[in-house]
C-alpha positions, 0 to 999 in steps of 0.5 A: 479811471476805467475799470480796466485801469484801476487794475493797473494803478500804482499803489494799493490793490483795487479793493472790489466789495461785493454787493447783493442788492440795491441797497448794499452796493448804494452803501458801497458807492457812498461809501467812496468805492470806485467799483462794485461787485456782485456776489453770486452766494448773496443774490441766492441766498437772497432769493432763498437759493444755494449757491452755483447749479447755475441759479441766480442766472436771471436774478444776476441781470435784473442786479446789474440792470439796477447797479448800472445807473450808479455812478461806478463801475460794475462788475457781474458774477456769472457763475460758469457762464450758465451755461456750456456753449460758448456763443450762448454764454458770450451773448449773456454777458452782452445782454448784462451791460456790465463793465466786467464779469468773473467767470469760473472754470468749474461747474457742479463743484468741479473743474471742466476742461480748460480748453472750454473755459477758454473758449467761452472766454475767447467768445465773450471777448469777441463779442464785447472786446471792453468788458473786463474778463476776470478768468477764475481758477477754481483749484484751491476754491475746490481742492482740485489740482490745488498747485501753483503749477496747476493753476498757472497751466490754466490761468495762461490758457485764459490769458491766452484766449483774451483774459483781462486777469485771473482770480484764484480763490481760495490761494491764501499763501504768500508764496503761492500768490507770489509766484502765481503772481510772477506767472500770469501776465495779467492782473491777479485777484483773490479773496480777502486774506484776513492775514496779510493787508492790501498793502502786504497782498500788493508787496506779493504782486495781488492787484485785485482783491474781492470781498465776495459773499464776506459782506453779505455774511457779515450782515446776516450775522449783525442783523442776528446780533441786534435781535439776540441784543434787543432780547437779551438786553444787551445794547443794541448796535448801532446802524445808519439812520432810517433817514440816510437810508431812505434818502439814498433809495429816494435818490437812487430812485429818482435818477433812475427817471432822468 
């Protein structure tokens, strides 16, 4: 399937885990996900930065330089777009080779104008007409304008401009995902709902729903546990053999040269 197509499948939502590097998305892939996605919380922090001010620019294309070869489908992160002209940020997203991107409607922790949100989606989409556009409505994320209307007013505005779906972090309930749902035309995506399942979130209409920086979290916190474990006495968790991971970056490596 496309990626665009595992959007429209019938059954389950299309559940996208978020990868901050090499490793991670090669544990994703193996793991049987058709697609993969970047997190732009985990490649900055990996790189020791915070989140958003526009700084995993270079550190998200040298990512998806290296996810491309896998055998799935990638998508990228971008943040805002890095930047606030729409050919600039339409020729960024060319330059990734990605088969999607999520692109946010807000910048320094609040909402911009949705009629420049559009334009960046309209001028990406006429540079790259087949990369999947995920328009991203930051008003529950952030706590701004955090209505169903609201965020309807701008998800149809995307839509309208060429978005292929619409992402709304931070929307949680299922009477608020059910009419966002019922009100855009195109593929809805959240985040992880710990309470509701894939199957509960996709009776409510969600066709999409991302791990985001969960994963990369999670991590962090297992890797604090198997040291505090080791110190404590406690048994240790168990983790992939050295040797299965190995042999995947050796494979990884040599398909690079092919």
């Amino acid at each position: 399937m496309t990626f665009r197509e595992l959007h429209h499948r019938e059954g389950l939502p299309l559940l996208l885990p978020n990868a901050w590097d090499v490793p991670s998305a090669l544990a994703f892939a193996e793991a049987g996900f058709p697609a993969v996605g970047t997190t732009s919380f985990g490649v900055a922090a990996t790189a020791g930065r915070p989140d958003g001010a526009r700084t995993t620019k270079d550190l998200t294309v040298a990512l998806v330089r290296q996810l491309t070869p896998l055998d799935v489908h990638v998508s990228a992160d971008v943040e805002d777009g890095y930047d606030d002209d729409p050919e600039r940020v339409a020729a960024y997203v060319a330059s990734l080779g990605a088969d999607g991107v999520n692109i946010e409607d807000s910048s320094a922790e609040r909402l911009i104008d949705p009629r420049k949100h559009a334009a960046k989606i309209a001028a990406i989409k006429q540079r790259s007409p087949g990369v999947f556009v995920n328009a991203r409505v930051d008003t529950y994320w952030l706590g701004q304008d955090a209505t169903v209307s609201a965020s309807l007013q701008r998800a149809l505005a995307y839509v309208e401009a060429g978005a292929d779906g619409v992402f709304v972090p931070g929307a949680t309930e299922p009477a608020d995902l059910r009419e966002l749902a019922a009100g855009v035309p195109v593929p809805l995506n959240v985040l992880v709902v710990p309470a509701l399942s894939l199957a509960e979130l996709g009776r409510l209409g969600v066709r999409r729903v991302s791990t985001g920086s969960l994963p990369y979290r999670a991590a962090v916190d297992a890797a604090v546990e198997v040291a505090a474990s080791v110190r404590d006495g406690r048994p240790v968790p168990a983790a992939t053999p050295y040797p299965v991971m190995q042999e995947r970056l050796v494979r990884y490596h040599e398909s690079l040269g092919r």
